[in-house]
N, C-alpha and C positions, 0 to 999 in steps of 0.2 A: 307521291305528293311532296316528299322530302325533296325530290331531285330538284321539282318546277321549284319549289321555297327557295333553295340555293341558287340554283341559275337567275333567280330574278334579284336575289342578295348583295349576288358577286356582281350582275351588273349596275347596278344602282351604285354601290361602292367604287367601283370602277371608274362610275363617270364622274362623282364627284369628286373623289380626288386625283381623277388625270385632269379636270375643271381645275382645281387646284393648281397642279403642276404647270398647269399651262400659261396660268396667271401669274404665276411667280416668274416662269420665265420670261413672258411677255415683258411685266415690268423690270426684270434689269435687264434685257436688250434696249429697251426705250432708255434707261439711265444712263446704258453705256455710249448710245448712238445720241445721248444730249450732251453729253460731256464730249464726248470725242469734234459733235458740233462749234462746243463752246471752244474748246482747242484749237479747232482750225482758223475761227474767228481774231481770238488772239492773234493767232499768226499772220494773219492777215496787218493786220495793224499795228506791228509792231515794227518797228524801221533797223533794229539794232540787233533783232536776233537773226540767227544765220537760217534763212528755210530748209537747209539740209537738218539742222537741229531740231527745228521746230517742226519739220514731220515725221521724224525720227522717233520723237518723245510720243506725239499725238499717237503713232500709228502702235508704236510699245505700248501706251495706256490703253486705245483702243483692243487690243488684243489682252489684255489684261483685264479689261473689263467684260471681254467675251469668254475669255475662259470663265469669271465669275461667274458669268448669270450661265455659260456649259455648265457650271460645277452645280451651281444651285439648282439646274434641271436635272440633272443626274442625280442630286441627292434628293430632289420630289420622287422621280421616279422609282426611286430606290426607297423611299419611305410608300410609296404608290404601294409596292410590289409587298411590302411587310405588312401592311394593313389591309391589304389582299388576303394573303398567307394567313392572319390573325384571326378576323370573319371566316376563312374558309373552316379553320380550325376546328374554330368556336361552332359553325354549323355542323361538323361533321360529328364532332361530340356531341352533339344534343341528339341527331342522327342517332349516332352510335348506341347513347344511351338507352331513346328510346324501342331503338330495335332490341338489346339486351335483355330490355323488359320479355318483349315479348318471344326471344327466344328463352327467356329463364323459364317463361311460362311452358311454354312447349315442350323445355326440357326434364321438366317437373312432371307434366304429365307422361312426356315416353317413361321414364324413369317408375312412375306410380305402375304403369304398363308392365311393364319389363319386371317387378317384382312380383307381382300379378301373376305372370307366367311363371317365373321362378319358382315360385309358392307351389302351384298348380303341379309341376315336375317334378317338386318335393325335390331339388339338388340336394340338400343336407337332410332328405328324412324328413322326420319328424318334428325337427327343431325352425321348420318354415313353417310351420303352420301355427302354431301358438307364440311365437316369440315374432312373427314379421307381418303375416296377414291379419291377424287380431287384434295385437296393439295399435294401428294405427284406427282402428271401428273405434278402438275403446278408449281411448285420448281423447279423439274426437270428440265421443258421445259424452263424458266428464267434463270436456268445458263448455258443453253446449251449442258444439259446432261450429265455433267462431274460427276466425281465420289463424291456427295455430301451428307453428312448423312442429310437424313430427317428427320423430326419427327414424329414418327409412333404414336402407339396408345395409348402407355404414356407418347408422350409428355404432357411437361407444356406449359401454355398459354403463356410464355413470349417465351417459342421457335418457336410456330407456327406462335407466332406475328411476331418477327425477318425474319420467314422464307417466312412470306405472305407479309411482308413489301418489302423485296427484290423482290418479284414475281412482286410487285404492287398491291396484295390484300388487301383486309382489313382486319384488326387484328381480334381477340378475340370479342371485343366490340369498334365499333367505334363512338360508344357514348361518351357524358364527364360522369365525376362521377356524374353531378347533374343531368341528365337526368336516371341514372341509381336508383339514390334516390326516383325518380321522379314515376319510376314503382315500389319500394319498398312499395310507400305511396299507387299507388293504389290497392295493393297487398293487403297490411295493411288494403285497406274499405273493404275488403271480412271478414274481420276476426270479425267486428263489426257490419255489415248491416245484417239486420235480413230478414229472409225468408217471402217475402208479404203474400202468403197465410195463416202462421198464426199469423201475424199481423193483418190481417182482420176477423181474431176467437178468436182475443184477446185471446189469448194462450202468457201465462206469460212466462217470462225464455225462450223464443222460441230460436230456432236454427238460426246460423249466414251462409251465403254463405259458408264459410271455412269450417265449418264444415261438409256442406253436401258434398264437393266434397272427402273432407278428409275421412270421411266413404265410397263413392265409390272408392276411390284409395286403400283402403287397401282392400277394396272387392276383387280387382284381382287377391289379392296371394292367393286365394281359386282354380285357375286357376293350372293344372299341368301339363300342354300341351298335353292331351287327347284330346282337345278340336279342336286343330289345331289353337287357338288364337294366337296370340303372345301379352303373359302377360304384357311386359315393355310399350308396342303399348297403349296397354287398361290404362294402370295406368296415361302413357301420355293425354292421351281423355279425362279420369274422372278428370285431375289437369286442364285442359285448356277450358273447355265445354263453364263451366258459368264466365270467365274471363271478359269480357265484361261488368257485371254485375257492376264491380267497379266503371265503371262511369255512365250508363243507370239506374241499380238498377235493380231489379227484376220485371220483368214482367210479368204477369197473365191476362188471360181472363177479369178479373174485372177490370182493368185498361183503358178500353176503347180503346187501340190501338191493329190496326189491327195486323195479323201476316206478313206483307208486311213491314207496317210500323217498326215492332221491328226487321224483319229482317236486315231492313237497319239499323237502329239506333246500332243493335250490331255490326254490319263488319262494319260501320265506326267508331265504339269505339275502335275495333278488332287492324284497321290499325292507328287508335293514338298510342294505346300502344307500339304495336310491334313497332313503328317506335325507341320508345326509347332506344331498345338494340339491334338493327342491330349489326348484320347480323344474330344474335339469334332468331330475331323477327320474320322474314322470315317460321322458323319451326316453333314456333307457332301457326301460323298462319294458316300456311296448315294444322295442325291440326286440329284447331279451323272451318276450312271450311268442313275434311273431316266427322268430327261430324254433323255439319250440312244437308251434303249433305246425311250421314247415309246410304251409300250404303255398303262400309265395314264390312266385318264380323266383326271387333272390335266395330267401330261407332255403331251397331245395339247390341251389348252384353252393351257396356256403356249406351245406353240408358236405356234396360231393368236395368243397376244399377240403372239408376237416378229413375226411378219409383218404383223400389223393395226400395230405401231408403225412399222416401217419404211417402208408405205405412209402412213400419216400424218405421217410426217418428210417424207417424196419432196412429199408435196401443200402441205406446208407451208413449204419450200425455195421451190418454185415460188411460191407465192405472195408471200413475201417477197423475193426474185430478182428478181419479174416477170419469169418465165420459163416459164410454163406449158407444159405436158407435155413439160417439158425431159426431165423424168425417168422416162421411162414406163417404160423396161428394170425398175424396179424393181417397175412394178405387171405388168410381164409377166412377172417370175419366182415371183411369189403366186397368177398367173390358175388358178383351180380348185383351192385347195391350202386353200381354209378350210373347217374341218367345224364348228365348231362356230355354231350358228344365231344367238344373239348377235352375237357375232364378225360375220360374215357381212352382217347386217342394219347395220352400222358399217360396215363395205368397203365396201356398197352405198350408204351414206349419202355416202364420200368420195366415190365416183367419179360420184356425180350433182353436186354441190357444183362440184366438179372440170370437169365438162361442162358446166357453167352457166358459169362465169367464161369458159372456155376459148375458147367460141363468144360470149361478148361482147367479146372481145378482140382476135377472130377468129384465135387460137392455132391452128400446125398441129404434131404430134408428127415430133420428129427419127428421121434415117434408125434401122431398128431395131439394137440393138448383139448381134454373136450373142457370148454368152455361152458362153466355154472348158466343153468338161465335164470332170469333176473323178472320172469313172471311173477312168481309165488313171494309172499310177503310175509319174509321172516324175519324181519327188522322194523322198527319204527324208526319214524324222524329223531327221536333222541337219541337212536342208535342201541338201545335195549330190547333185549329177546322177546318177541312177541307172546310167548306159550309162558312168560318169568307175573 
């Protein structure tokens, strides 16, 4: 419909002003062909001028007068051609605009689409579902459904706040800044709290909490979605496992408390933390339970990381130590416990590796260490003697 608008635009504009141009030239060839008339006339009747002069001069004006009205129709047609140009503009913009319209519309919707799906996939967990496909229901339904731009999936936090503020939700973080410090610090004891079990092998330079979960989170991008995991899911599991840790500490079969009891002492460390960056806290949290509960195909892949890194710590102590199968209690408390086939084909890559060195060194493994079991409940969550 735009096209035919234009085409009938440009010609109507076209004819009136080549109309124009034509007129302008028309009349100064008539001025120049009445003058140049009137020159000849002169000449005619003049007894004293010389006719080589006097056609000389005519025939000079005459071409002088034609280049005018040339120049005058060159400069129609050249004003022709700018007011062509001008109109063409002016309709292609109104064109343009309106078509913007309706690609904005369009793109609005793929976009409402596309997070839709996003949501659905859960790419970030848990944090797509209350913070992206919710808010925009509940915006909505607060102002009454009127035509209100949301914030979709780039909003910033100060838009969603503004936008949950009016809902009546809660913003971003509805914590203060020092409660938000608050979990920075206990973030901060993971980075320095050392791994109990080789604290108890007196293993020098040993690894901190942070860093083992920091080698399971990068383990995921080894993930290509063959697997059917969802990678972002796993790297969330491996950052939040041993969170708890920052105020409980690490816990081990040698520490005398049950798994009952460290059950409870971590989900109530679990829900201190969290408490401090509500509404964020909430997905951690569920996180942090569905590791637990390890029914998940990700929870069951994160765990086999947490045991594939520990026996690559154990292999790699030894090797740095030069201490070979110093450490073995650690790969006999993993023997038959990896499902997942990846995983698995890596366990079996250490422990050949492992046996190569070991028999070139002529390495023999120490007496075996039995390991306390952690059934029976002789400790409480406060860490005093049950029978006291």
């Amino acid at each position: 419909m735009f096209s035919l608008q234009l085409q009938q635009l440009l010609r109507a504009t076209a004819s009136g002003v080549t109309s124009g141009a034509t007129k302008t030239l028309c009349t100064a060839t008539a001025s120049a062909a009445t003058k140049h008339s009137s020159q000849a006339k002169f000449g005619d009747n003049s007894s004293h001028g010389s006719p080589s002069h006097t056609d000389g001069r005519s025939h000079g004006e005459s071409e002088s007068d034609l280049e005018s009205a040339h120049g005058q129709n060159f400069t129609s047609h050249h004003l022709a051609r700018r007011i062509l140009q001008q109109r063409s503009q002016d309709i292609q913009r109104h064109i343009h605009t309106q078509s913007a319209k309706g690609q904005t519309s369009a793109k609005s919707s793929q976009q409402q689409q596309h997070q839709q799906t996003a949501t659905k996939f859960a790419m970030s967990s848990l944090a797509a579902e209350p913070l992206q496909s919710q808010k925009s229901d509940e915006i909505t339904a607060s102002t009454g459904g009127g035509d209100v731009e949301t914030p979709g999936l780039g909003a910033s936090c100060h838009e969603v706040a503004a936008a949950s503020a009016s809902a009546g939700k809660k913003p971003c973080f509805s914590s203060g800044l020092g409660e938000i410090l608050q979990f920075m610090e206990l973030i901060g004891n993971l980075k320095h709290t050392k791994r109990t079990g080789w604290v108890l092998r007196d293993v020098n330079d040993c690894e901190s909490i942070s860093g083992h979960m920091y080698r399971m989170s990068m383990l995921t991008f080894l993930l290509d979605g063959s697997e059917g995991l969802n990678q972002i899911r796993c790297m969330e599991l491996a950052l939040v496992h041993d969170l708890a840790e920052s105020l409980v500490g690490d816990i081990t079969p040698f520490c005398g408390i049950s798994k009952d009891d460290k059950r409870a002492m971590e989900f109530k460390a679990m829900e201190d933390i969290c408490k401090l960056i509500e509404p964020r806290g909430k997905r951690i949290m569920e996180l942090f339970e569905e590791y637990e509960h390890g029914q998940t195909a990700e929870s069951k892949f994160v765990k086999d990381l947490d045991r594939l890194d520990m026996v690559m710590q154990a292999f790699e102590y030894e090797k740095r130590d030069n201490c070979l199968l110093k450490h073995q209690e650690f790969f006999d408390s993993t023997e038959g416990k990896f499902n997942h086939p990846f995983v698995k084909k890596l366990v079996n890559e250490i422990y050949e590796q492992r046996d190569v060195l070991a028999k070139a060194k002529g390495a023999t493994p120490p007496p075996a260490i039995e390991v306390p079991s952690m059934e029976r409940s002789s400790k409480l969550a406060n860490g005093h003697d049950g029978s006291s």
